[in-house]
N, C-alpha and C positions, 0 to 999 in steps of 0.2 A: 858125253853120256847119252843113251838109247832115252830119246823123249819121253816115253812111255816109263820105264823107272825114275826118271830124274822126277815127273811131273806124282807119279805115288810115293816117291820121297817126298816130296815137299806136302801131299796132301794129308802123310802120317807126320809131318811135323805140324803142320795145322791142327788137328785133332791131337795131338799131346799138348802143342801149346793153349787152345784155346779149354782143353778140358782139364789142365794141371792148375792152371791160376796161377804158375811163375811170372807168366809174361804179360803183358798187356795186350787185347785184341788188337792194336794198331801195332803193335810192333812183331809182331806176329804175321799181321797181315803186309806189311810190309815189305818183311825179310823176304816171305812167300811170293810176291809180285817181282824183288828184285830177282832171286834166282831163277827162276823161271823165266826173265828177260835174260841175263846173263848165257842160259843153256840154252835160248832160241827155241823156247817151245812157244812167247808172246812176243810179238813186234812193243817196242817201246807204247804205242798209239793202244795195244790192247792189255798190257800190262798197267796201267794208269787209266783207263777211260773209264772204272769202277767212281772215280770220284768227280769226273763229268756226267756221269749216268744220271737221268732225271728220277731213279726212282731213289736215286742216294739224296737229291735235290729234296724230294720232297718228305725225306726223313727229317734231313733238317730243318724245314719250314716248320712240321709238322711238332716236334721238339722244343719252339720258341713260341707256338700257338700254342701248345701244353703249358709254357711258362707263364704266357700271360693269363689264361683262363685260373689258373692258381693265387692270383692275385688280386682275384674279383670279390664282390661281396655274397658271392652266389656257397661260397665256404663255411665263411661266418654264417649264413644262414641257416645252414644244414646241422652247422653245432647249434642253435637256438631251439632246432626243432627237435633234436635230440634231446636235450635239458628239457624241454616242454614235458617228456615222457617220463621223469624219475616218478618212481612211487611205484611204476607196472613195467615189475621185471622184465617180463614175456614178449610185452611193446616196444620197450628199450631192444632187448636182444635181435629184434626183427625190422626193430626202423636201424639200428646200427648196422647188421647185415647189410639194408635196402643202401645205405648210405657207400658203402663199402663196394655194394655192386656199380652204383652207378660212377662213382669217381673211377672204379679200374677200366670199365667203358669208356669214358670220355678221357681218362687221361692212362696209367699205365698201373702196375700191381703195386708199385714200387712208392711212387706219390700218391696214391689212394690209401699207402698203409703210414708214410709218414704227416699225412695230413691229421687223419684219422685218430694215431697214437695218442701227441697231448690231449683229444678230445675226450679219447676214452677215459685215458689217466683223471682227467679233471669231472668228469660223470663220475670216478666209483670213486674218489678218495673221500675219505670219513662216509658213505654210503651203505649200508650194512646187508644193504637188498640187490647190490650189484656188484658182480665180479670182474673187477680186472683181468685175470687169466680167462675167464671165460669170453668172454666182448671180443678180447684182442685175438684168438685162433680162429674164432666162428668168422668171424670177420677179415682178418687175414686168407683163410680158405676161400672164401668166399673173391677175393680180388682175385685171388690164381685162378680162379673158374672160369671166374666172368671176364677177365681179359683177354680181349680182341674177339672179341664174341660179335659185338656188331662194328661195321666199318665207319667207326672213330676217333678221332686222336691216334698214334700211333697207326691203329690195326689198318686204317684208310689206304695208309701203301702197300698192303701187303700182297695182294695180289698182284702189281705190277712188278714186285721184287721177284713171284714167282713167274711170271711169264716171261721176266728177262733172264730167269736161267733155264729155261726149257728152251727160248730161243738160242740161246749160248749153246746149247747140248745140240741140237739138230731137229728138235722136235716141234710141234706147231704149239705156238704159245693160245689156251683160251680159256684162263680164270676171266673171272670177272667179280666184281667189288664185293657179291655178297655171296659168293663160293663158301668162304670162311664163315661166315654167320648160318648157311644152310648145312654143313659139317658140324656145326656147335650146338648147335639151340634146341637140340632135344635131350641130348647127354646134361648140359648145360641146365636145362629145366630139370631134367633127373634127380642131380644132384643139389639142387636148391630146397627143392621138396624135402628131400632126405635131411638136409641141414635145418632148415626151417622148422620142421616137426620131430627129427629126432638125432638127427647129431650134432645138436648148439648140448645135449645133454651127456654127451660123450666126452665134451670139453670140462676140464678140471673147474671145480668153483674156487676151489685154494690152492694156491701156486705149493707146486714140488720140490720148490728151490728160492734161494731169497729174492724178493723182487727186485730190479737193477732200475738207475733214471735212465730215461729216454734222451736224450743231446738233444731233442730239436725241443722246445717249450711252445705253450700256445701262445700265439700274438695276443698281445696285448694292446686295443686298441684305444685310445683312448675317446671322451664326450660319446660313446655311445655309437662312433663309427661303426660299420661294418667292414669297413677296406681301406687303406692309405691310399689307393685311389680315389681322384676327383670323382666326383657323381659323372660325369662327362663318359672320363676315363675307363670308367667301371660302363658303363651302359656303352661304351662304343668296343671294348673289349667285347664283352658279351656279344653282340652284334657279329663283331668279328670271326669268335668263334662258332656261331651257330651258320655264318654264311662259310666257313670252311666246312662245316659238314655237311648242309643241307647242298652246298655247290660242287663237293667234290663228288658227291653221289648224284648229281645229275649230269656231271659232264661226263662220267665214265658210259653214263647212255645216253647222252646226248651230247657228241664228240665233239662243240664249239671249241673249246680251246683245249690244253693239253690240263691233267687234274693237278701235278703239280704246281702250275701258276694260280690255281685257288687259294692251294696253301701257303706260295710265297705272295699273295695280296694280303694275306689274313695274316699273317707274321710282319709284312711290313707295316699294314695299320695299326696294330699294337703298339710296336716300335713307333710312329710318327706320330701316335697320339701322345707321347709319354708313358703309355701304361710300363713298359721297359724298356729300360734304357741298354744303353750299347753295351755295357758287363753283363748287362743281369739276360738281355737275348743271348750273349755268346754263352754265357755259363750254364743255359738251363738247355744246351747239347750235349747227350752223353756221347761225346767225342769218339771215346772205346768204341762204343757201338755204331759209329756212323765208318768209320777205318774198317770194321769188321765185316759189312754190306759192302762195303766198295772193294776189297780184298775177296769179297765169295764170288760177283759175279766176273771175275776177268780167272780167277780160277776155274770156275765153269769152261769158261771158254778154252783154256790149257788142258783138260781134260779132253772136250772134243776132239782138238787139234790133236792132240799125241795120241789118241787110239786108245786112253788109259779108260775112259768111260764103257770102252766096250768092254776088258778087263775088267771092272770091278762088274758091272751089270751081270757079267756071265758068272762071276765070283759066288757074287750074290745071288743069283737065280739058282745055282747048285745049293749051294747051303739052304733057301726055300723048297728044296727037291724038284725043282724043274715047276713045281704049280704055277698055275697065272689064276688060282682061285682067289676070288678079290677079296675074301674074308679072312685068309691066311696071309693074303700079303695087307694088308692095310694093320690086320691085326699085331704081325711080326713089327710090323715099323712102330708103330704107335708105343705097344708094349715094350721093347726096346726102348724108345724116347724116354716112356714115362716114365722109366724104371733107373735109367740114368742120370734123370735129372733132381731124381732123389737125393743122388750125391755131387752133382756137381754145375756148374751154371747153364741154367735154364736157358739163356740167351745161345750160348755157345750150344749145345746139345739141337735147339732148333737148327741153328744157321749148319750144321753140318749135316741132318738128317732130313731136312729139304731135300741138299744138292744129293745123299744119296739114293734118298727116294727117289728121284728126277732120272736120275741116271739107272738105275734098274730097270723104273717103269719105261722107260723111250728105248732102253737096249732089246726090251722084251715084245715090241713094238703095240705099248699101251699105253691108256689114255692116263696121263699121270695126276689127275689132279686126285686122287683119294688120296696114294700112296704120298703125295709132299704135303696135302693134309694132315694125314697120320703122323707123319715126323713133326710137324710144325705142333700141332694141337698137343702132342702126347708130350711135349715140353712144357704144358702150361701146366699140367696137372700137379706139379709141384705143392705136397701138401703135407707130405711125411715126415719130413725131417726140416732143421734148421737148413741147412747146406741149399736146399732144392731151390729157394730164390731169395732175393732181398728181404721181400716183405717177409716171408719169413724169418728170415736171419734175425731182420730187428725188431720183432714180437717173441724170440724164443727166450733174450734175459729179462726184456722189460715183465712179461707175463709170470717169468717166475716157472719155466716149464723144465720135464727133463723129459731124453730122447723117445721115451715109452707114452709120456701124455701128447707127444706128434703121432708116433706110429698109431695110438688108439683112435684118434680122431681124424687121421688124416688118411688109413688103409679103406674104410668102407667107401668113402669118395674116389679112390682110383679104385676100387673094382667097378662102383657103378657105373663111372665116366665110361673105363672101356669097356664092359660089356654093351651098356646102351651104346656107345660107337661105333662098334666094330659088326654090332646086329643095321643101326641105321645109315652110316655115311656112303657105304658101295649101292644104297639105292639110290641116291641123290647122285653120285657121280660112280657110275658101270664100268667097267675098264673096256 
């Protein structure tokens, strides 16, 4: 078969498989890596080398240092300070917000809302001046916003994941660590503003629908702990994690060693202290999503190789009417993202609209980092509906919500996000 349709076959089966939800990212990316070796468009060595890739490495380092920071007492603390605040509504809704932002920074949207939930749950029950429904969307919006806002946990690799498919594509790779946080943090403030003073009051105060339990419960710790970790354990984790952030953002400018070996120190002292053990490190990888990075960039690379990249670029630039105006294209991509990942996984919807950002902007011989911003970023926005992410998914029964009290609280945050974005991110990065 003609390289070039065998390798848009398989790149329309990627994108039906990873945006229907029949199939598993890994097995998906899998099939997609084998036939593509099969049809000779990847040497065996570039069809697999997605999962020697060091920026797959440092997802999964980065994954087991998320694990361990989740088991600190720096959690329990955040619930204490929250209970400090019952009695002032206003103070609750805004230190729960504050709490919500900062866990989807340092960890992801996903464990910032399942931490979160028991906590809220046990603030409003028998409370008569706090809403559950309301706590749990203000705050739930709030982690789609704020994550990978600044380069932590998670978001820390995400610019070398982008620079390894621009180099894959033919194009000169030069994100760097805080590309992503100079694209976010004015939209990102935008939207805080507007939550913090007037769209926590958009959120239902009495659920729409019967309230449902949450599966996960709060820990329960016993003599007044704050963590089953040793006092040791908990202060050498912490240690851990604050020298994988504050190390990975100096080696990325100051090139001593490579940044993923930050994070694989920072995962193994967890590990070697005890804070996690050898299940609880492999289990707190979402496997899916590490098969999924490793599967995107060797498909990149089949793209180049067959000529297919130039095809869809040229595809794509017709359909934009021939413009290279950066506000039309950052804004097409974005708004596309944000609008698909309404209905379907956020995760998936990025990792595809990267690679086709990447591939327009280099076929049109431009500087790509806005347009695989806009694909990247316009997948977080996930706020409208259950479907758009996890954390959403498990705040829509717990809360008590139905599809119209998403849509009303969650449409003014995507128009603001993208008009503030699509008016600031092409001055930070010009095509």
């Amino acid at each position: 078969m003609d390289p070039i349709l065998l390798t848009l076959l398989v790149l329309l089966f990627v994108i039906i498989g990873f945006f229907s939800g029949k199939m598993s990212y890994a097995v998906v990316a899998v099939v997609a890596l084998t036939v593509l070796q099969i049809g000779g468009v990847l040497s065996p060595a570039e069809a697999w080398s997605g999962f020697a890739n060091t920026s797959v490495v440092l997802v999964v380092a980065l994954f087991v240092v998320g694990g361990g920071f989740a088991k600190t007492s720096l959690i329990t603390r955040m619930k204490i300070m929250l209970n400090g605040f019952q009695g002032k509504e206003r103070t609750v809704i805004w230190a729960t917000m504050g709490v919500a932002m900062l866990l989807s920074v340092v960890t992801a949207s996903s464990i910032a809302m399942a931490t979160l939930i028991p906590i809220i749950i046990s603030l409003t029950d028998g409370n008569e001046k706090l809403s559950r429904t309301q706590l749990l969307k203000t705050s739930a919006d709030m982690t789609s916003v704020w994550t990978g806002t600044f380069p932590l946990g998670m978001a820390a690799g995400a610019y070398m994941m982008f620079n390894q498919i621009v180099e894959n594509l033919g194009g000169t790779p030069n994100f760097t660590i805080f590309d992503m946080t100079l694209a976010k943090i004015i939209p990102v403030l935008a939207c805080t503003l507007w939550q913090f003073f007037i769209g926590y009051k958009l959120c239902n105060r009495e659920p729409s629908a019967p309230l449902k339990d949450f599966g996960i419960k709060a820990a329960t710790l016993p003599d007044g702990k704050l963590t089953t970790l040793t006092p040791f354990q908990d202060k050498f984790t912490i240690i851990m994690f604050v020298f994988s952030v504050v190390g990975m953002i100096f080696v990325s400018l100051v090139p001593i060693v490579p940044t993923y070996i930050i994070a694989i120190i920072a995962a193994l002292g967890m590990v070697l202290c005890g804070a996690l053990n050898e299940k609880e490190a492999f289990g707190s990888i979402a496997w899916n999503i590490v098969f999924m990075y490793a599967g995107m960039l060797p498909l990149s690379t089949a793209l180049s190789n067959s000529g297919a990249a130039t095809v869809i670029g040229n595809s794509i630039q017709t359909l934009l009417g021939g413009t290279t105006n950066p506000y039309v294209i950052t804004g097409a991509f974005f708004l596309v993202s944000m609008i698909l990942t309404q209905f379907m996984s956020n995760t998936a919807v990025s990792t595809i609209f990267q690679l086709l950002a990447a591939v327009t902007a280099i076929n049109m011989g431009l500087d790509p980092r806005a347009a695989i911003l806009a694909g990247a970023i316009g997948s977080t926005v996930s706020v409208m509906t259950p479907m758009a992410s996890p954390n959403q998914t498990m705040t829509f029964g717990t809360g008590g919500y139905k599809m119209m009290d998403f849509v009303k609280a969650g449409l003014p945050l995507m128009i603001i996000f993208f008009v503030v974005y699509v008016i600031t991110a092409p001055l930070f990065f010009p095509f």
